[in-house]
N, CA, C and O atoms as a printed pandas DataFrame, in Angstrom:
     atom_number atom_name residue_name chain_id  residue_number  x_coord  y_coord  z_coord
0              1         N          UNK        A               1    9.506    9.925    6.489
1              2        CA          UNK        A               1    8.728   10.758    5.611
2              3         C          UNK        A               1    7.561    9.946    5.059
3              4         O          UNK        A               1    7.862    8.813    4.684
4              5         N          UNK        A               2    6.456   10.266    4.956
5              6        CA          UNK        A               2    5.309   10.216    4.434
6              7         C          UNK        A               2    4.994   10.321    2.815
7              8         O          UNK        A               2    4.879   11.471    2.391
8              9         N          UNK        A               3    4.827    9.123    1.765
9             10        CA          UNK        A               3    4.470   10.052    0.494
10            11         C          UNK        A               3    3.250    8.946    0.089
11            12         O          UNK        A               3    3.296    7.758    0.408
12            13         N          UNK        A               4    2.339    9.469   -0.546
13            14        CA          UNK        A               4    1.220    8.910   -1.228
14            15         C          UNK        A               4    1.294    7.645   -2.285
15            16         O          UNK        A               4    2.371    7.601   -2.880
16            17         N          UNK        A               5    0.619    6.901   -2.533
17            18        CA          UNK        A               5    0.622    6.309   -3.677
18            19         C          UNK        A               5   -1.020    5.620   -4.290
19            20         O          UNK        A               5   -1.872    5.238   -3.488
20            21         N          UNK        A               6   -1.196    5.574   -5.582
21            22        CA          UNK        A               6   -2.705    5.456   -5.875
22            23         C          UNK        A               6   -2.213    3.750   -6.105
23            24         O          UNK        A               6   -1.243    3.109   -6.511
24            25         N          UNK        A               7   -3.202    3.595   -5.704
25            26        CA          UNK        A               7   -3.514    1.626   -5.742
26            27         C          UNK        A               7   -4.938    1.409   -6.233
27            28         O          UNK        A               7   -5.614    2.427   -6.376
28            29         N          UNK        A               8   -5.406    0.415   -6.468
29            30        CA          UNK        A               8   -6.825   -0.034   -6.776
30            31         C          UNK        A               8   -7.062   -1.090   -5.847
31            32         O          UNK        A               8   -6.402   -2.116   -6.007
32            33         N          UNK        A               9   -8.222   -1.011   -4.509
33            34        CA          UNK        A               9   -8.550   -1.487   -3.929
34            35         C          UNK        A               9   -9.087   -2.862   -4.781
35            36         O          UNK        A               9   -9.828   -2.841   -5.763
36            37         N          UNK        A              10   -8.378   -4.314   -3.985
37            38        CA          UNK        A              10   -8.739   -5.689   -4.301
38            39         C          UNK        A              10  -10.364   -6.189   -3.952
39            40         O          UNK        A              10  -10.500   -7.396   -3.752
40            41         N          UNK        A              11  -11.417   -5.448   -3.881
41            42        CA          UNK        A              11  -12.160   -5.887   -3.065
42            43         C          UNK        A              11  -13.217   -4.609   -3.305
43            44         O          UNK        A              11  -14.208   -5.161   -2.828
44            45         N          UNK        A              12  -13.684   -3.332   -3.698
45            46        CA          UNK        A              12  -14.118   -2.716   -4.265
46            47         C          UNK        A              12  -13.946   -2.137   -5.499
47            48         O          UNK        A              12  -14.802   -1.483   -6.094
48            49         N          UNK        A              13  -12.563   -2.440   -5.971
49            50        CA          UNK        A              13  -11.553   -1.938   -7.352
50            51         C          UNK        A              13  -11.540   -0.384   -7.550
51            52         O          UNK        A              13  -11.247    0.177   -8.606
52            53         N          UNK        A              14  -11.875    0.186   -6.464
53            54        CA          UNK        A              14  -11.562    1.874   -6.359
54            55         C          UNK        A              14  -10.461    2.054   -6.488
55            56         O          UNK        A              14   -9.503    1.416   -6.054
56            57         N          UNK        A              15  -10.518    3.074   -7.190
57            58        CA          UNK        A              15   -8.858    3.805   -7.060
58            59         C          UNK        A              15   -8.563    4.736   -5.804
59            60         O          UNK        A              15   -9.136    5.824   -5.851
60            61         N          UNK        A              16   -7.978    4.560   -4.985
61            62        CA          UNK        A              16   -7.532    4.942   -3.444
62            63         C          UNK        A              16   -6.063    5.508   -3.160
63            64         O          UNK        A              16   -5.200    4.705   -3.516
64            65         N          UNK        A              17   -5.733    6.291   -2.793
65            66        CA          UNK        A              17   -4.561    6.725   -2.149
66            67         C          UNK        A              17   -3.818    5.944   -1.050
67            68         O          UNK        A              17   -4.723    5.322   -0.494
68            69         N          UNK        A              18   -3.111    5.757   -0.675
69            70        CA          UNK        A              18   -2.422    5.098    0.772
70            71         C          UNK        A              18   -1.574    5.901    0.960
71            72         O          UNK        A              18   -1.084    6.572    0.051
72            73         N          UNK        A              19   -1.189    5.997    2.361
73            74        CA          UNK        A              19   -0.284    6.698    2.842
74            75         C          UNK        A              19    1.356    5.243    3.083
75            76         O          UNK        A              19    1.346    4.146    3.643
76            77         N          UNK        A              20    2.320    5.879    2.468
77            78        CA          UNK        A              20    3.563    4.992    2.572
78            79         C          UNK        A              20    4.762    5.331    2.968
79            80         O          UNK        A              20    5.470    6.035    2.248
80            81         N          UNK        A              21    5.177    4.886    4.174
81            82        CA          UNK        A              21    6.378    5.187    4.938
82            83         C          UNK        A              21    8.070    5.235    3.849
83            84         O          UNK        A              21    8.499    4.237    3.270
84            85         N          UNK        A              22    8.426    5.953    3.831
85            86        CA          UNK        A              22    9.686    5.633    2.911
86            87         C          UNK        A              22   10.982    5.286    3.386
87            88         O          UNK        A              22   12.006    5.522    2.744
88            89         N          UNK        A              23   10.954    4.640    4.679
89            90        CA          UNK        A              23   12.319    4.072    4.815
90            91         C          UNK        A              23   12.528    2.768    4.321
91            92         O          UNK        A              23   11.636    1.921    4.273
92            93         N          UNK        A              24   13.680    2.593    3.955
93            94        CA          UNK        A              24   14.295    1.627    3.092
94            95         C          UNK        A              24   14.079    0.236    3.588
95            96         O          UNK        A              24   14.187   -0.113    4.763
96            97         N          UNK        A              25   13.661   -0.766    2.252
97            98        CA          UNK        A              25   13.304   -2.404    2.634
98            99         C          UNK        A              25   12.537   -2.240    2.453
99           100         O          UNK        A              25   12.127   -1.117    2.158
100          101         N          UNK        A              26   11.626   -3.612    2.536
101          102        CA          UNK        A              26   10.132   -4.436    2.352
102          103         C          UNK        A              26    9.700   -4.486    3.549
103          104         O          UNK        A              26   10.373   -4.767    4.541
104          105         N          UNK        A              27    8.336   -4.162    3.505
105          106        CA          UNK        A              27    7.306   -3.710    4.237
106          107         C          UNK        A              27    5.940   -4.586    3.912
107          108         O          UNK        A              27    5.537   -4.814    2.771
108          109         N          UNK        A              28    5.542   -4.865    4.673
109          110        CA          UNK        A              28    3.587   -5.325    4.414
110          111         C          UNK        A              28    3.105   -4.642    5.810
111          112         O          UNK        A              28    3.770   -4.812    6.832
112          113         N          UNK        A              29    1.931   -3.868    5.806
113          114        CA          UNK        A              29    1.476   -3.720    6.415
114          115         C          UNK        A              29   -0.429   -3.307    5.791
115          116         O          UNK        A              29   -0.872   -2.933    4.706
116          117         N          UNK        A              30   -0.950   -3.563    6.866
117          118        CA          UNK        A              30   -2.553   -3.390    6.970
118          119         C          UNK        A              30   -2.805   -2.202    6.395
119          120         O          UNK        A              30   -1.912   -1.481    6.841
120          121         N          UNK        A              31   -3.780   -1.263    5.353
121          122        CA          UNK        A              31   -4.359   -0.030    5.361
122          123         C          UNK        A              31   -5.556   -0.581    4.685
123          124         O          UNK        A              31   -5.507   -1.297    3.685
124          125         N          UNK        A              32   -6.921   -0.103    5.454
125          126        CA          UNK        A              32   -8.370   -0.141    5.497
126          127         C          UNK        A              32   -8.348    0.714    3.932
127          128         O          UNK        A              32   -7.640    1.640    3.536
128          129         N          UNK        A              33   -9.285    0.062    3.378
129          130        CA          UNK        A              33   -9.794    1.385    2.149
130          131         C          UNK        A              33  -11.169    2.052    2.902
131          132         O          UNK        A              33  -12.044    1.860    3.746
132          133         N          UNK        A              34  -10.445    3.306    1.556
133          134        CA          UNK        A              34  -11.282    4.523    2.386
134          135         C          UNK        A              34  -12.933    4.260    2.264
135          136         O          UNK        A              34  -13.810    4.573    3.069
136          137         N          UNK        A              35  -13.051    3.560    0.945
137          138        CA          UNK        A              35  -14.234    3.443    0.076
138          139         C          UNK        A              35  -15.211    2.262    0.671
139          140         O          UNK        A              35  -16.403    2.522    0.837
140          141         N          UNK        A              36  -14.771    1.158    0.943
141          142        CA          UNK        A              36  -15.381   -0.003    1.452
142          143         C          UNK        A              36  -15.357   -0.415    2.784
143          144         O          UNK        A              36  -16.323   -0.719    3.485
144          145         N          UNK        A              37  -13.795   -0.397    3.168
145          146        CA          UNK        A              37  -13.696   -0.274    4.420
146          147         C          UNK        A              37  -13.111   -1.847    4.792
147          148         O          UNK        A              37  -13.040   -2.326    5.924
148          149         N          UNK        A              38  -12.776   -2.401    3.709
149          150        CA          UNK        A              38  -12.138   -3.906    3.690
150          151         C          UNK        A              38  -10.419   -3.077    4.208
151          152         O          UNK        A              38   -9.870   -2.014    3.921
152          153         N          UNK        A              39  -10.016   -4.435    5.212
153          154        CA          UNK        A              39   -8.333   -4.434    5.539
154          155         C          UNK        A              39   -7.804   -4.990    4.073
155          156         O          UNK        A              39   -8.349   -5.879    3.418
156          157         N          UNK        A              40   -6.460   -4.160    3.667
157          158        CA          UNK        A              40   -5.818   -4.619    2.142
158          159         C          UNK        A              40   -4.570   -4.722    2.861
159          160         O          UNK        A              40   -4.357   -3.938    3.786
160          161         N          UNK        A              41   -3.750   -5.570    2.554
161          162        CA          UNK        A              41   -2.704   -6.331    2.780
162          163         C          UNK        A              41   -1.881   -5.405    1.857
163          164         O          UNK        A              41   -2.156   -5.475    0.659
164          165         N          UNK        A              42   -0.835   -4.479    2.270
165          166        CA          UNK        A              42    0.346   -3.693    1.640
166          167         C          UNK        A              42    1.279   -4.230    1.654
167          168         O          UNK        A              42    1.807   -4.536    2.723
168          169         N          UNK        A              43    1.963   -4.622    0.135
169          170        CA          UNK        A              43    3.585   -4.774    0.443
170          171         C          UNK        A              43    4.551   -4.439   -0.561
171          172         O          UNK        A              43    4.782   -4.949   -1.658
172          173         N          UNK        A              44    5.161   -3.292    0.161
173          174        CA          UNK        A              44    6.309   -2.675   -0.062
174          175         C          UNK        A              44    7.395   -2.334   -0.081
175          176         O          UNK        A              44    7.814   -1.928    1.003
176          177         N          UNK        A              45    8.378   -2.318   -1.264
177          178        CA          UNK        A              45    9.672   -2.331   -1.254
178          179         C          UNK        A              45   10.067   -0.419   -1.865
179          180         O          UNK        A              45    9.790    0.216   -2.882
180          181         N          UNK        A              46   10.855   -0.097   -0.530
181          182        CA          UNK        A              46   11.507    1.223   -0.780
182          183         C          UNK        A              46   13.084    1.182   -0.877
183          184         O          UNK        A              46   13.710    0.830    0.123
184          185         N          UNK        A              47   13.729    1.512   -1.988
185          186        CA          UNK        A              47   14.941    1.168   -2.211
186          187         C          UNK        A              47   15.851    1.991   -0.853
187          188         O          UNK        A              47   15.421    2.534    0.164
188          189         N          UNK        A              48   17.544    1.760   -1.464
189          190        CA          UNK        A              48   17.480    2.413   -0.385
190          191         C          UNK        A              48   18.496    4.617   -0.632
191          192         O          UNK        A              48   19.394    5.322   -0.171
192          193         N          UNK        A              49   17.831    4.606   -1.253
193          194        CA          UNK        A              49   17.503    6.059   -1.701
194          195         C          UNK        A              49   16.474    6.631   -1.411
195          196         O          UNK        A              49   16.439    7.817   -1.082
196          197         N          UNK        A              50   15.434    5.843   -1.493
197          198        CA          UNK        A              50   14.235    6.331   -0.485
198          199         C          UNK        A              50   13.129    6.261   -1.738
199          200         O          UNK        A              50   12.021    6.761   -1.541
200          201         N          UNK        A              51   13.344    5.820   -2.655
201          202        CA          UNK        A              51   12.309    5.375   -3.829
202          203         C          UNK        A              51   11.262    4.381   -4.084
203          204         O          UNK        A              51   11.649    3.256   -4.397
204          205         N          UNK        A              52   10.196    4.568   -4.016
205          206        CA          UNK        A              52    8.986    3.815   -4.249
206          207         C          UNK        A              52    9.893    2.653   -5.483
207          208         O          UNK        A              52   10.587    3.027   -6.429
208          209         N          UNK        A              53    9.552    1.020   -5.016
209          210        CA          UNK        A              53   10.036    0.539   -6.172
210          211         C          UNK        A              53    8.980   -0.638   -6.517
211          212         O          UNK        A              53    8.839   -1.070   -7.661
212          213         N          UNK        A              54    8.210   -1.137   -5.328
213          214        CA          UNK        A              54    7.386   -2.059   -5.627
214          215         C          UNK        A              54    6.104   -1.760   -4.670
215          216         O          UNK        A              54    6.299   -1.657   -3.459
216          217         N          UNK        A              55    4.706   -1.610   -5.243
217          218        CA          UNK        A              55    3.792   -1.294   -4.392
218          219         C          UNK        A              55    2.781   -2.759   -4.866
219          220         O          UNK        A              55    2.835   -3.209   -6.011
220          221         N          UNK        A              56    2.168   -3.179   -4.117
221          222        CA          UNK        A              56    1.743   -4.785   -4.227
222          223         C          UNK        A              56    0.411   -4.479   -2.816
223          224         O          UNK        A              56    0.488   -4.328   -1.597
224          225         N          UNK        A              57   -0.801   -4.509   -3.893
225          226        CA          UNK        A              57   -2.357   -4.680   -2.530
226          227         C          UNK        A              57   -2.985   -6.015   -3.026
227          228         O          UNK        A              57   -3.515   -6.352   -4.085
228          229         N          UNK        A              58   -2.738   -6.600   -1.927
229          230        CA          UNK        A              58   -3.853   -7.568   -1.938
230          231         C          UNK        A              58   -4.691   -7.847   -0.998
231          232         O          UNK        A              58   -4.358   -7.445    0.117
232          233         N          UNK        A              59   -6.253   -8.736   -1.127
233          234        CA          UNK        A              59   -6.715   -9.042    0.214
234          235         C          UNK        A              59   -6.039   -9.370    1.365
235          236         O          UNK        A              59   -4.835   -9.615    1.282
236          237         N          UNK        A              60   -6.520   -9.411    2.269
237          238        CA          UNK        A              60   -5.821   -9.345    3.614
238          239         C          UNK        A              60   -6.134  -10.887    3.755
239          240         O          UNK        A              60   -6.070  -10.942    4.983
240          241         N          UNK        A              61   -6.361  -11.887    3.451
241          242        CA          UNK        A              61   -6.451  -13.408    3.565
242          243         C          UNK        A              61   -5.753  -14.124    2.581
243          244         O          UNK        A              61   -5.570  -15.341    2.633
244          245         N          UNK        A              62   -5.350  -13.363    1.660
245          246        CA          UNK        A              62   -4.980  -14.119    0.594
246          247         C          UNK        A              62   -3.113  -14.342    1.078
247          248         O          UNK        A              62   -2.361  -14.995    0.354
């Protein structure tokens, strides 16, 4: 399943949507902002109920 979450891009400081997979565990993966167009480094922990528990953007070098 698919659910949204608002983040603030590291690198334009927009407020942006991402799209976030909800199966259970920690996750990092790549999503481009919509606004600038910089790669942001995602990492995410979905419990395992299927709950958003930690959403974490940073540059993609850092």
């Amino acid at each position: 399943m698919l659910e949204f979450s608002a983040i603030i891009c590291p690198y334009c400081w927009e407020h942006v949507e991402v799209p976030l997979e909800t199966e259970p565990g920690n996750h990092e993966f790549i999503e481009d902002c919509p606004v600038c167009c910089q790669a942001i480094l995602m990492r995410v922990t979905i419990g395992l109920d299927g709950e958003l528990q930690h959403v974490e953007s940073v540059r993609e070098n850092e």
